[in-house]
C-alpha positions as CSV (number, residue, x, y, z in Angstrom):
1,X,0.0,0.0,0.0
2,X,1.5,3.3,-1.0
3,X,2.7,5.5,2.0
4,X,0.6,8.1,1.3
5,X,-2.4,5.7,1.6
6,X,-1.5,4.0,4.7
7,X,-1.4,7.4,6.4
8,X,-4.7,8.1,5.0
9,X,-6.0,5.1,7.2
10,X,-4.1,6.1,10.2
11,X,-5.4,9.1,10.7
12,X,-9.1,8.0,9.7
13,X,-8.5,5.1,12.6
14,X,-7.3,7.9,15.0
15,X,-10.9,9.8,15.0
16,X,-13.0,6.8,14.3
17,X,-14.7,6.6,17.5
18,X,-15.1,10.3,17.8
19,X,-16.6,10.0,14.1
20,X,-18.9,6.8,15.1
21,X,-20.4,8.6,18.1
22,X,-20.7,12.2,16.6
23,X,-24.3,13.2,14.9
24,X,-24.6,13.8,11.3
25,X,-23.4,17.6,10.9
26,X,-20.3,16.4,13.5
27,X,-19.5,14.4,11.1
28,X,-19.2,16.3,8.2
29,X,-16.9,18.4,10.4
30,X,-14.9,15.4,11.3
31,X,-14.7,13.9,8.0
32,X,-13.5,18.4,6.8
33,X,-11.0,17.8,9.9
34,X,-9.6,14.9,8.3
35,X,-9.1,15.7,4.7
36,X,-7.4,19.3,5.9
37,X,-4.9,17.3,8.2
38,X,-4.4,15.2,5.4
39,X,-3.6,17.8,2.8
40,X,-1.4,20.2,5.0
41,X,1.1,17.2,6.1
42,X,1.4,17.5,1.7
43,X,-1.3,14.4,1.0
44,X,-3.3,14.7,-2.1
45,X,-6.8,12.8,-3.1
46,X,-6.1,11.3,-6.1
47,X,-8.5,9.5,-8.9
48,X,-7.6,7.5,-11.8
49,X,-8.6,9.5,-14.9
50,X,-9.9,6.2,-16.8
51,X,-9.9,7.6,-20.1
52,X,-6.3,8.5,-19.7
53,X,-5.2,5.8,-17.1
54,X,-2.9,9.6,-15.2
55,X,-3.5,10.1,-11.9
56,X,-5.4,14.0,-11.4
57,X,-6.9,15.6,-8.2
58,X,-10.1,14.3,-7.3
59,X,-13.0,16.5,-6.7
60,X,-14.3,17.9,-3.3
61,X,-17.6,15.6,-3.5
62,X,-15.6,12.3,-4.6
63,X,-12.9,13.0,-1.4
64,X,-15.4,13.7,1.3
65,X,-17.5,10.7,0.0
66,X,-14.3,8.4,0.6
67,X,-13.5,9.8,3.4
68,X,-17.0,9.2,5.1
69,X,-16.6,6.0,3.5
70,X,-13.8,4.7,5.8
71,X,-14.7,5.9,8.3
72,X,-17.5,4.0,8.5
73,X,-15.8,1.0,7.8
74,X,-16.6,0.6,4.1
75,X,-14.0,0.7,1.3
76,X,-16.5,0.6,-1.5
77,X,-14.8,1.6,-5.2
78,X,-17.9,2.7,-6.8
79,X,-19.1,5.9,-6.5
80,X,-21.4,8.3,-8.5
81,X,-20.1,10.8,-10.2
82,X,-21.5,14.0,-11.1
83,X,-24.2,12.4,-13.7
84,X,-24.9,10.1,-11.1
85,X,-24.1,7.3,-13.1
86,X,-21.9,4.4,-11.7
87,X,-17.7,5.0,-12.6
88,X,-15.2,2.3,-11.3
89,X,-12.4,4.7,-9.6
90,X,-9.6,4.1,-7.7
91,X,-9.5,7.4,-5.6
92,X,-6.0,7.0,-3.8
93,X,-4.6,9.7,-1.1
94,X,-0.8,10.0,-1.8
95,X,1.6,12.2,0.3
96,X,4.3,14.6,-2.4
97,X,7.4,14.0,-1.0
98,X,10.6,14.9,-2.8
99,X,11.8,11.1,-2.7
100,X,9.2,9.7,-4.6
């Protein structure tokens, strides 16, 4: 698993219970939390661009839908995009370090 990936799931498993017994607008602040502590230790959301098979920046929607994802325990691939029809994505947090 990349690095960048396994912190990702460190961090979600860090506020988990927090998460688990917060109510629903809690969450969404937990899940924000998350995704900022993410991106300011230099993580990025990435999604598979499957036209192109590149890596890009996934959208706001597609990150905080992953991110409520695990923490509820689910690790689910598909999600809807924008025209709400069903796109197999591999959405992938890696961390920008100058050795990779």
């Amino acid at each position: 698993m990349h690095p960048g990936n396994l912190h990702f799931h460190q961090v979600v498993n860090e506020h988990r219970e927090r998460y688990q017994k917060a109510k629903k607008l809690s969450k969404m602040q937990i899940a924000k939390e998350t995704i900022q502590i993410i991106r300011s230790s230099g993580g990025r959301f990435l999604t598979r661009n499957t036209e192109t098979g590149l890596y890009e920046e996934a959208d706001e929607q597609c990150i905080r839908d992953k991110v409520s994802h695990l923490f509820r325990g689910k690790s689910s691939r598909m999600i809807q995009s924008k025209s709400r029809k069903p796109v197999e994505q591999d959405v992938e947090h890696h961390l920008t370090s100058s050795s990779s």
